[in-house]
C-alpha positions as CSV (number, residue, x, y, z in Angstrom):
1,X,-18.1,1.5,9.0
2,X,-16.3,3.6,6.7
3,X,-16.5,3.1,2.9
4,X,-13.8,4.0,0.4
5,X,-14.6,8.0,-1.2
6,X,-16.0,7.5,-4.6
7,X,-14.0,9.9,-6.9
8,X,-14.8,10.6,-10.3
9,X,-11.6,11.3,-12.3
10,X,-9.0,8.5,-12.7
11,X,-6.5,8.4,-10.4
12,X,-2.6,9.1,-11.6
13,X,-0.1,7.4,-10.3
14,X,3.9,8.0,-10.0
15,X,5.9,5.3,-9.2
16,X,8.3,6.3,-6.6
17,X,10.0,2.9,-6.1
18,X,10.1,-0.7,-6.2
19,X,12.0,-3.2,-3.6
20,X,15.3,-4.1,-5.6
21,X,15.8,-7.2,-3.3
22,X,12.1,-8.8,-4.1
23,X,12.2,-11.1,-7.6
24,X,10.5,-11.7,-9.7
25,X,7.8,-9.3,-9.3
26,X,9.3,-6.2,-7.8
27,X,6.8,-5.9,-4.9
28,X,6.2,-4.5,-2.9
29,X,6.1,-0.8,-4.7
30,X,5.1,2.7,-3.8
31,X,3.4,5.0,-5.6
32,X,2.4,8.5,-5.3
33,X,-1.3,10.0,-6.6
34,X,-2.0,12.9,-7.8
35,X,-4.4,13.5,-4.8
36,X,-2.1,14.1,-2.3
37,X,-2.2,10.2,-0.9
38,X,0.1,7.1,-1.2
39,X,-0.6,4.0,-2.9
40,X,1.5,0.7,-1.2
41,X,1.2,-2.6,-3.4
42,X,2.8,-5.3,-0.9
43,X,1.8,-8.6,0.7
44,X,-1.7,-9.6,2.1
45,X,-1.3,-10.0,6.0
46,X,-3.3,-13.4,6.4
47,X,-1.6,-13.8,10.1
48,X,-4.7,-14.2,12.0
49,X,-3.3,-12.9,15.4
50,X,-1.6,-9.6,13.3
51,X,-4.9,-9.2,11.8
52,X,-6.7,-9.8,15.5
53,X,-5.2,-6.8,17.2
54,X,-6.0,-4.5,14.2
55,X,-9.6,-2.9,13.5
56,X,-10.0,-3.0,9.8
57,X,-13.2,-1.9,8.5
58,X,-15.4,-2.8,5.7
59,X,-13.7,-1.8,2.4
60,X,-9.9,-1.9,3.9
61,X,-7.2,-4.2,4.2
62,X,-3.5,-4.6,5.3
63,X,-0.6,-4.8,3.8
64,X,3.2,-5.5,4.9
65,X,5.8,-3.9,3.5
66,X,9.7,-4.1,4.9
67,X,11.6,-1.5,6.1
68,X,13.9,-1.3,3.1
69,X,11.1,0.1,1.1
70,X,10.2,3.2,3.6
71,X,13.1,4.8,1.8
72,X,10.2,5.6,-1.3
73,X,8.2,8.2,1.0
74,X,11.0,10.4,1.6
75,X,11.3,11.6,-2.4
């Protein structure tokens, strides 16, 4: 199983976008670190069959997103 990498500086974040058709709460959002990765705040996937044909290990979990919001990674 992998574990999440323990890092010991704080992660910076830069919010590249937030999905202007979801209110109240203006998720989901991307954001980009400062370590060259992504961070995507969205729904939990609790749809048992989606989560069934996924291999998820210990210490990671799904999130959906909709297309609209792929527009973020291209800045």
């Amino acid at each position: 199983t992998s574990q999440p990498v323990k890092r010991e500086s704080a992660m910076r974040l830069t919010l590249m976008g937030k999905d202007p058709e979801s209110n109240p709460t203006g998720s989901p959002t991307v954001y980009r670190t400062d370590r060259g990765s992504w961070l995507v705040q969205g729904w939990v996937v609790t749809d048992s069959e989606a989560l069934s044909q996924m291999n998820i290990p210990d210490g990671e979990t799904a999130v959906e997103i909709p297309d609209r919001i792929v527009q973020f990674f291209k800045k």
